[in-house]
N, C-alpha and C positions, 0 to 999 in steps of 0.2 A: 622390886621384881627383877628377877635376871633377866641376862640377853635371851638365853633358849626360852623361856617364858611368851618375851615381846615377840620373838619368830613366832611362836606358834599362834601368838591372837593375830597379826598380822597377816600370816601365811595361810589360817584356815578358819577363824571366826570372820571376818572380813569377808572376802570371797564368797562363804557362804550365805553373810546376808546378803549379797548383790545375787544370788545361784536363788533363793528363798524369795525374795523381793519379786526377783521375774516370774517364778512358781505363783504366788500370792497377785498379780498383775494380771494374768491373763484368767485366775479364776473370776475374780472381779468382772475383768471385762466381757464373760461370759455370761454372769451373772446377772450385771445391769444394761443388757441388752445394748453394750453399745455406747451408751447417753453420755457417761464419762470414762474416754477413753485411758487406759494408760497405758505406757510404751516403754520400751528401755532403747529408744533410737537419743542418740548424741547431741547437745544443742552447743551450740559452738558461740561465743561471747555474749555480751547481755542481749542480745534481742535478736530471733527470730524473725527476717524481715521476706514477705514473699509476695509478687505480685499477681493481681487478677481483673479481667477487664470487667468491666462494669456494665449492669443490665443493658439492654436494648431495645427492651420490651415498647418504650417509650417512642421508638420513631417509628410504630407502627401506625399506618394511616389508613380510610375508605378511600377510595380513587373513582370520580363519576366518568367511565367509559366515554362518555357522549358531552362531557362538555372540555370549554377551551383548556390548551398547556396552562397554564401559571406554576412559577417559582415557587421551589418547595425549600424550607431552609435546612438546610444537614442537622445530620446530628451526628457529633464529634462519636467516635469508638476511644473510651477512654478507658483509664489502668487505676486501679485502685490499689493501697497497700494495705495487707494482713501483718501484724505487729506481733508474733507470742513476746513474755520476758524471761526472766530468767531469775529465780525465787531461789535465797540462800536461807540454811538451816543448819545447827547444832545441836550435838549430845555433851552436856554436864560445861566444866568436871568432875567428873566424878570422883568419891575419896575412897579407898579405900586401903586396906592392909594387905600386906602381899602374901603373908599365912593363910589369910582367908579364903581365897581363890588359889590354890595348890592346882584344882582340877583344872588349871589349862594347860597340864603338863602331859595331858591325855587327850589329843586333839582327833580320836575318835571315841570319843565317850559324850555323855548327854550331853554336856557344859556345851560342847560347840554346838548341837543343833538349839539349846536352850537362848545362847545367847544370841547366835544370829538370828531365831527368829523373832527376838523381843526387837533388835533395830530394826530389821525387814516389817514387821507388823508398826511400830512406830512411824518409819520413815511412810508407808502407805499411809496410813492417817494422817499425817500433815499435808501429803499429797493430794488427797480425796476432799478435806475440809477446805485446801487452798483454792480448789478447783471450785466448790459450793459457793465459796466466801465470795470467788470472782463473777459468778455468772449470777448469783442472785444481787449482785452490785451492778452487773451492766444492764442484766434483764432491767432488773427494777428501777434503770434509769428508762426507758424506753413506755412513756404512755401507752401507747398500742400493741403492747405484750404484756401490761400489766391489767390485773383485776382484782381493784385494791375495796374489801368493803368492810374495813376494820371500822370504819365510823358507828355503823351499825349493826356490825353482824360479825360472827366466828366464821371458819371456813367447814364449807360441805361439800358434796359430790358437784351438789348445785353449782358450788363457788367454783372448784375447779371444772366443770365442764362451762364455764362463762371464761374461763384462762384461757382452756382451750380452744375456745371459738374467736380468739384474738389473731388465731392461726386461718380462718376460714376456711375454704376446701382444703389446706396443707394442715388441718388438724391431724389428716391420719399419718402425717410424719411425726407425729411427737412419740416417741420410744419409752420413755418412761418416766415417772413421778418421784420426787424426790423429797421427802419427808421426815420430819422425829418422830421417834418414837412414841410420844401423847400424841400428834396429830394424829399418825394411823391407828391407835384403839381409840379415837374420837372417832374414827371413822367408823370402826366396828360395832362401833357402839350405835349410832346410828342407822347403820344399817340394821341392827338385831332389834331398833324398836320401830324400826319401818313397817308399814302395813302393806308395802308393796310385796309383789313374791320376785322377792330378787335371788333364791335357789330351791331346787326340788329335793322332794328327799333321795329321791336315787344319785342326786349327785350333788351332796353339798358344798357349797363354793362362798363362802360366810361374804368376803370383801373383792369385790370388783371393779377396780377406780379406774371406769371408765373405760376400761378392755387394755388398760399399761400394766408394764413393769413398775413393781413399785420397790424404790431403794430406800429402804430405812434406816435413818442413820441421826444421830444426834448431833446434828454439823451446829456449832453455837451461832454462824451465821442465817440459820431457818429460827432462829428467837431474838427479836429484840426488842430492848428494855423503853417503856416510854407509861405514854399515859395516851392510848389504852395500851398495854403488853401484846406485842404483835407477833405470829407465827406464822410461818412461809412457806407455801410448796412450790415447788418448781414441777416444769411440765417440759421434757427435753426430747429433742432432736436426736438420732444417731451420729455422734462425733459432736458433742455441743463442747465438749471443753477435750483439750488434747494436756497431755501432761506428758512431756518431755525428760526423760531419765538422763540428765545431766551426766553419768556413769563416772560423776566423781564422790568418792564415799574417802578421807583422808582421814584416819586416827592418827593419833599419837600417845603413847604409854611413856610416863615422867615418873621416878623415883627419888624420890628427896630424905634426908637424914633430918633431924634437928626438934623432934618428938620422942615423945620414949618410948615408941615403936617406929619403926619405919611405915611410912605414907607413898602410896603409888594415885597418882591422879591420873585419870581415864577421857579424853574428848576429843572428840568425833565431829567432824565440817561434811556437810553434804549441799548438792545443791539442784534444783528441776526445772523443767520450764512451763509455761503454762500458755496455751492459747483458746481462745475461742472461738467456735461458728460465727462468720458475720460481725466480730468486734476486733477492733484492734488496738493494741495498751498504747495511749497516749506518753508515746518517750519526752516528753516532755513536761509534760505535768507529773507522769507520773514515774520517771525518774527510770534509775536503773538500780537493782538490786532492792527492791520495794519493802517495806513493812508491812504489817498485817491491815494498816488503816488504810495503806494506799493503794493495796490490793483490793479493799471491800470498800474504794468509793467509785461510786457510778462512773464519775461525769471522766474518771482515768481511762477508761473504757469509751471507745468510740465506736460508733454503728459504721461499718463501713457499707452491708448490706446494705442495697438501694430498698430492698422491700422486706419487712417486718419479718414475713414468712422463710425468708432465706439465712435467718436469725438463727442461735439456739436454743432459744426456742419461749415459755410464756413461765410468770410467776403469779400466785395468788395471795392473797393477802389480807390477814383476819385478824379478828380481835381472840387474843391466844384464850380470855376468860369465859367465851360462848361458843 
């Protein structure tokens, strides 16, 4: 590949997928009401560290007017710490011939909206599944936010309105439902052989889950593999997971001889942060610049919330075959 070549992917596919990525971010976040946010603000070394005092609810007391002083013992006003990390990621390398791509010698022609939106639509889906992977690891470490009845049963409306009553009055903060794709036509499905009148004819409304948002999406962390095969839905808060756009996206275009054509390799380093409502990434278990295992284990994930409810938010949990 020539030098004018590497300006042009450099100078205007690039740029465009960070211009595309923020376009694609905020549909998103309009979309899923909220529940997983994403951002294109800057996160600056491996871990986002931020402090917040800690409930108070606790040193609230009855006081008998009418009877004697006695010694009441303080309670300390203490600081808690919020932990995000900071989640690295790559493209290829990729091989190819430098005849073959001629079109990026035309950096207003389709080749550049084509290419940037295949990274910008990639880099969001690593971002979105990283963010599912996380919170159905911390949720699901949390008994009191989980409702797990894979022993005996698949999950239903039933199952998630028992998630969400993990929330007790702070149920109507939960924003929206997070699901694959077979779970939500599981759902359809039962609803259409319900005997209840769950829509009229003047205004059909087939699936209802519970008056949420529901985000469907095949995140591989809402399946997992065992004996019985378990499927997941999450029941989320507004702002339950933050995703931090690291605003660093580095390519580099390499041309090498020594084939009986010439070879151009193509690879791309990106990287984002990720935090959540009420947990904070244990820096020490779980390290800095994390892998996908150490992102999806619970116990890296620490409750800093004093109370379940100030979480983000509940998970369900069913046997995927029922």
């Amino acid at each position: 590949m020539s030098l004018s070549q590497m300006e042009v992917f450099n100078q205007f596919i690039m740029p465009a997928t960070i211009e595309t990525l923020g376009q694609n971010v905020a549909a998103f976040n309009e979309a899923s009401n909220g529940a997983i946010r994403l951002t294109t603000e800057g996160f600056t070394g491996d871990f986002l560290q931020e402090s917040f005092f800690s409930s108070i609810h606790s040193a609230q007391r009855r006081v008998d007017r009418n009877a004697a002083q006695a010694t009441v013992t303080p309670v300390d006003l203490t600081q808690l710490k919020h932990s995000s990390v900071k989640v690295a990621g790559g493209f290829g390398p990729i091989r190819f011939e430098p005849s073959q791509l001629t079109w990026l010698n035309k950096p207003t022609s389709e080749g550049i909206e084509v290419a940037s939106r295949n990274f910008a639509e990639a880099m969001m889906k690593d971002q979105i599944n990283t963010a599912i992977a996380s919170l159905v690891a911390a949720i699901g470490n949390q008994a009191t936010a989980t409702n797990d009845v894979s022993a005996t049963a698949g999950i239903t409306q039933s199952v998630l309105n028992g998630a969400h009553a993990k929330f007790g009055d702070a149920s109507m903060n939960l924003a929206a439902n997070v699901m694959s794709g077979d779970m939500y036509h599981k759902l359809i499905a039962q609803n259409l052989v319900n005997t209840a009148t769950l829509f009229t004819a003047g205004n059909v409304r087939v699936v209802d889950i519970l008056g949420k948002v529901v985000i469907v999406i095949d995140a591989p962390s809402l399946y997992e593999a065992g004996t019985p095969n378990l499927q997941k839905v999450l029941g989320l808060v507004e702002g339950a997971a933050i995703v931090f756009d690291g605003s660093e996206v580095t390519s580099n275009i390499q041309t090498v001889n020594g084939q009986t054509r010439i070879e151009t390799t193509m690879q791309v380093d990106y990287d984002f942060g990720i935090g959540l409502k009420g947990y904070a990434w244990d820096e020490a278990n779980g390290g800095k610049s994390p892998s996908d295992a150490a992102i999806g284990t619970g116990t890296n994930w620490d409750k800093v919330a004093t109370d379940i409810k100030h979480t983000a938010g509940v998970i369900a949990i069913g046997d995927a075959a029922l």
